[in-house]
C-alpha positions in Angstrom: 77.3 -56.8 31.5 73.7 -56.1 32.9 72.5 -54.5 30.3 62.6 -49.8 31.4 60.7 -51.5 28.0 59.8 -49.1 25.7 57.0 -48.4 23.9 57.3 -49.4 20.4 57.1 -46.4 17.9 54.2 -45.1 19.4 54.9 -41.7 18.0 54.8 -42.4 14.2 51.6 -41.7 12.0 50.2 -44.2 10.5 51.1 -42.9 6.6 54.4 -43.1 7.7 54.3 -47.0 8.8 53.0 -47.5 5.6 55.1 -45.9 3.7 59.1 -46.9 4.7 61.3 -45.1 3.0 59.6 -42.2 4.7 59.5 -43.5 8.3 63.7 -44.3 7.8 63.8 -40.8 7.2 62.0 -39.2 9.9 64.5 -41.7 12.1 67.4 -40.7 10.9 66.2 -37.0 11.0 64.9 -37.2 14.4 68.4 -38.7 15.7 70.3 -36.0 13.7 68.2 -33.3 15.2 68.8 -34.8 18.9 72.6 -35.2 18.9 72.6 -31.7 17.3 70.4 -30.8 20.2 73.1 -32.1 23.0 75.4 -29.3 21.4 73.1 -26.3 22.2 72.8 -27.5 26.2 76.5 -27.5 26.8 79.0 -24.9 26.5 81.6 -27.4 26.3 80.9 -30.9 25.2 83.5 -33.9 25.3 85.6 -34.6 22.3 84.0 -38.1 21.6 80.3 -36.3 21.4 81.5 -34.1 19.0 82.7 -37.7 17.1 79.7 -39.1 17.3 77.4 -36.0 16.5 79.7 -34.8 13.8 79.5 -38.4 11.9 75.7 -39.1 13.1 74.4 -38.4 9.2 76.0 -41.1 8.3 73.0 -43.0 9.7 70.5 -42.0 7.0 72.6 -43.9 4.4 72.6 -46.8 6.5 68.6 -47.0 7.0 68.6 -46.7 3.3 70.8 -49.9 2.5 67.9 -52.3 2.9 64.1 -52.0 3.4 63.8 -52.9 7.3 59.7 -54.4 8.4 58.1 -51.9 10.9 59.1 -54.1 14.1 63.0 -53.9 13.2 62.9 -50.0 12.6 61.1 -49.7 16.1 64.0 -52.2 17.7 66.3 -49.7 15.7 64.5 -46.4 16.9 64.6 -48.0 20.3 68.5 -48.6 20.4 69.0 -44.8 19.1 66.8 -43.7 21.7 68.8 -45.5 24.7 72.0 -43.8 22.9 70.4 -40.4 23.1 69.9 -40.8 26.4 73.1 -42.3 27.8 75.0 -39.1 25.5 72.6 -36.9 27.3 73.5 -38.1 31.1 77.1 -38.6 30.6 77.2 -35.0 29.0 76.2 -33.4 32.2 79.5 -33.6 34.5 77.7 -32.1 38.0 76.1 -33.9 40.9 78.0 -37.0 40.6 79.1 -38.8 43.9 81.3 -41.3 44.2 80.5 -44.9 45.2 83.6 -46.5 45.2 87.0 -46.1 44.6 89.3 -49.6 43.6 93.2 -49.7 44.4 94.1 -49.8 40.7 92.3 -46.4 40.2 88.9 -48.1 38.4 85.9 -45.4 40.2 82.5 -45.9 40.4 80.0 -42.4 40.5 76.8 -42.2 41.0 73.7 -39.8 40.7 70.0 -39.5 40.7 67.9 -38.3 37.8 64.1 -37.8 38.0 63.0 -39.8 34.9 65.6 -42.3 35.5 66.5 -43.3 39.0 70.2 -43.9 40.3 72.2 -45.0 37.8 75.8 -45.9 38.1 79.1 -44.4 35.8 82.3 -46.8 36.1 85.1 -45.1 34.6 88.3 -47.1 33.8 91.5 -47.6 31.1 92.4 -50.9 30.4 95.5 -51.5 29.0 94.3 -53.2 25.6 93.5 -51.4 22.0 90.0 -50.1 21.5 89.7 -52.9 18.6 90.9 -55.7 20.9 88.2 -54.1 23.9 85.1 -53.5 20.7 85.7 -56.7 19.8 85.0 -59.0 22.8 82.3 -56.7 24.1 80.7 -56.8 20.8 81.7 -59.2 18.4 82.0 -62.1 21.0 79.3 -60.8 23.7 78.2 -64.2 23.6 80.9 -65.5 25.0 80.3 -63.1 27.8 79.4 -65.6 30.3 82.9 -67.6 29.9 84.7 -65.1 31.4 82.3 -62.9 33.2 81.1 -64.6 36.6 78.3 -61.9 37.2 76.4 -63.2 33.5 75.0 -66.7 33.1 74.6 -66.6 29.7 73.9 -63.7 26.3 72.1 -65.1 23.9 71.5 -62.9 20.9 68.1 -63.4 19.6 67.8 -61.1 16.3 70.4 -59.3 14.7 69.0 -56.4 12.6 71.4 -54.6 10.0 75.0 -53.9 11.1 74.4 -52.0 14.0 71.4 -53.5 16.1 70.8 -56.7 17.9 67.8 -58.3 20.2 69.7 -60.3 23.0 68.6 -62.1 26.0 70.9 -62.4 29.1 70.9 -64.3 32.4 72.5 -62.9 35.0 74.8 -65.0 37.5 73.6 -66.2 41.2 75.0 -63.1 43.6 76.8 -65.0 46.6 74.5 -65.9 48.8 71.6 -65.9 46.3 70.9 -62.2 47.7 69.1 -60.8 44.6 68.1 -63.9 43.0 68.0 -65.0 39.3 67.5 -62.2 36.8 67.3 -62.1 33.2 66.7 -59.6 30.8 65.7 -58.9 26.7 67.3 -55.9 26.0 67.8 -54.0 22.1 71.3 -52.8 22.0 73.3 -50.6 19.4 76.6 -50.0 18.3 78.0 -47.1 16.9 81.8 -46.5 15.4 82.7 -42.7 15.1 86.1 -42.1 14.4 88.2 -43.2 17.6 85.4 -43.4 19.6 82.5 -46.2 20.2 79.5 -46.5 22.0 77.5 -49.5 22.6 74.1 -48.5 24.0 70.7 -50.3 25.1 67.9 -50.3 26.8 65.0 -53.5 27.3 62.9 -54.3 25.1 60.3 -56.9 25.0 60.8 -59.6 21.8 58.4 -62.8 20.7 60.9 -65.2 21.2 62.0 -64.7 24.6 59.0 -64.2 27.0 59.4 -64.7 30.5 61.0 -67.3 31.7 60.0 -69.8 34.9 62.4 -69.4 37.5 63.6 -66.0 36.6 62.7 -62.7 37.3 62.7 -60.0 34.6 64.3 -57.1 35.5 64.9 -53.8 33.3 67.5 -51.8 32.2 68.1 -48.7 30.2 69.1 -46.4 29.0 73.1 -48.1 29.6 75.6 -47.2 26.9 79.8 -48.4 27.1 81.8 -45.2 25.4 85.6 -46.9 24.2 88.2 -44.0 23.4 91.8 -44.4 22.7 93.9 -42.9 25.8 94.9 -39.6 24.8 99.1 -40.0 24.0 98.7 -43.8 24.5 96.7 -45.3 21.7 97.6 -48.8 23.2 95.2 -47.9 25.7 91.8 -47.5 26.0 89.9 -45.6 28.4 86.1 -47.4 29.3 83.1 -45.5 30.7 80.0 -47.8 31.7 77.0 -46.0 32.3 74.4 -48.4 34.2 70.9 -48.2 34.8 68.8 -50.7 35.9 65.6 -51.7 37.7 66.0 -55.1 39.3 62.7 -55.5 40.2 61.0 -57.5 43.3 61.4 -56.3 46.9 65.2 -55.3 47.8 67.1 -52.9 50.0 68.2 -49.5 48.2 71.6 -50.1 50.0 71.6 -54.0 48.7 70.9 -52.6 45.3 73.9 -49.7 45.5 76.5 -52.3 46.7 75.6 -55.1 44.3 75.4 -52.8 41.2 79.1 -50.8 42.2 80.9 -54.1 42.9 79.8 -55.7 39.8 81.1 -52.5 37.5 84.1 -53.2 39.5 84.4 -56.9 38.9 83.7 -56.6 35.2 86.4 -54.3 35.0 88.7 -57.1 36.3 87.2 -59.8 34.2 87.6 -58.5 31.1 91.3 -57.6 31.6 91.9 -60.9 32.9 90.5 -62.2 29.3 91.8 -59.3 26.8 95.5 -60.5 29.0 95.4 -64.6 27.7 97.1 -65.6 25.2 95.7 -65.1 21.4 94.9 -68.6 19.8 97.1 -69.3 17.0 
């Protein structure tokens, strides 16, 4: 899964970096505000962003569990920011075109936003549980690259409270080397609200991972993954990817377009080709 750096809390006064508890709740205030916002801009919002708006004050009491150093709460702020965003994009149905269309049914859409660029919406339903699909994208995303030919490697490099994790990921050699190695440090979130998931992120830049010889490091962001059961088949879950991404160097818009649909496509056969083997015992 490939998953534009953001500035780091620039907003936030500097009595509230110094004093926490009050910086966790402007946070969990601001993101409460926002997903109340998406309500107002649509006259008739999909069921899983009522989930996740109706449930989103449940964050507060999270922040509060432990006292979180200024540079985690930014990597936090950062992966409720990408989620706003990816909620806000995927709310609004219109202007979407389609890329490409697989025989199973899997689609790829795309549109073009002004402060984003093209960014890319696969929409499957694999026929696997939500837990089953949560858990390898989140729980083992760093085994991503065993079964996933498009990632080299995921690395996670920080995990901060339940919900937020630092990762670094190397993507795979396209055939023919035609984009060339990538790699990327990205924050990503994951939020459970009732039947519904979303795992959202965006790049980031961290300490431990600067970049690397050989690679070029690309951006991407804001990208969310939204799991829902199938409506009348809760064996089944239906998977919308939103990507965004800014490979960076010198490379053909209609390079770019193809690579980016065929690899939604191709993760969408990968990972039911590893949710089908059979369960160690």
């Amino acid at each position: 899964m490939l998953p534009a750096t953001s500035k780091l809390c620039a907003a936030i006064s500097y009595r509230h970096l110094r004093n926490m508890t009050g910086l966790r709740r402007q946070a969990a205030m601001a993101i409460s505000q926002e997903l109340s916002r998406l309500a107002s801009h649509s006259p008739g919002p999909s069921t899983w962003i009522h989930q996740v708006r109706r449930r989103s004050s449940l964050l507060s009491s999270r922040l509060e569990e432990k006292p979180f150093s200024e540079m985690e709460m930014s990597y936090i702020k950062q992966g409720e920011e990408a989620l706003q965003k990816s909620l806000r994009i995927l709310e609004d149905q219109d202007n979407w075109k389609t890329e490409m269309v697989a025989g199973n049914g899997d689609k790829v859409l795309s549109k073009v936003l002004p402060d984003v660029g093209k960014v890319f919406r696969l929409e499957v339903v694999v026929d696997q549980p939500l837990d089953m699909v949560y858990g390898e994208l989140v729980d083992n995303m760093e085994q991503m690259g065993d079964w996933n030919p498009n990632v080299k490697e995921v690395r996670i490099l920080e995990k901060i409270g339940k919900d937020t994790v630092i990762t670094h990921e190397k993507a795979a050699a396209t055939p023919g080397n035609i984009v060339g190695p990538r790699d990327f440090v990205s924050v990503r979130c994951s939020k459970r609200r009732g039947s519904t998931c979303v795992l959202a992120g965006m790049s980031t830049t961290h300490g431990a991972m600067p970049e690397q010889e050989g690679f070029i490091r690309a951006e991407n962001g804001p990208t969310c993954m939204v799991l829902r059961p199938l409506p009348g088949s809760p064996s089944q879950t239906r998977l919308t990817w939103l990507l965004s991404i800014d490979l960076k160097g010198w490379l053909p818009k209609t390079i770019i377009n193809q690579v980016l649909s065929q690899t939604q496509v191709d993760f969408a056969k990968h990972l039911r080709q590893r949710l089908a083997r059979p369960v160690p015992v």
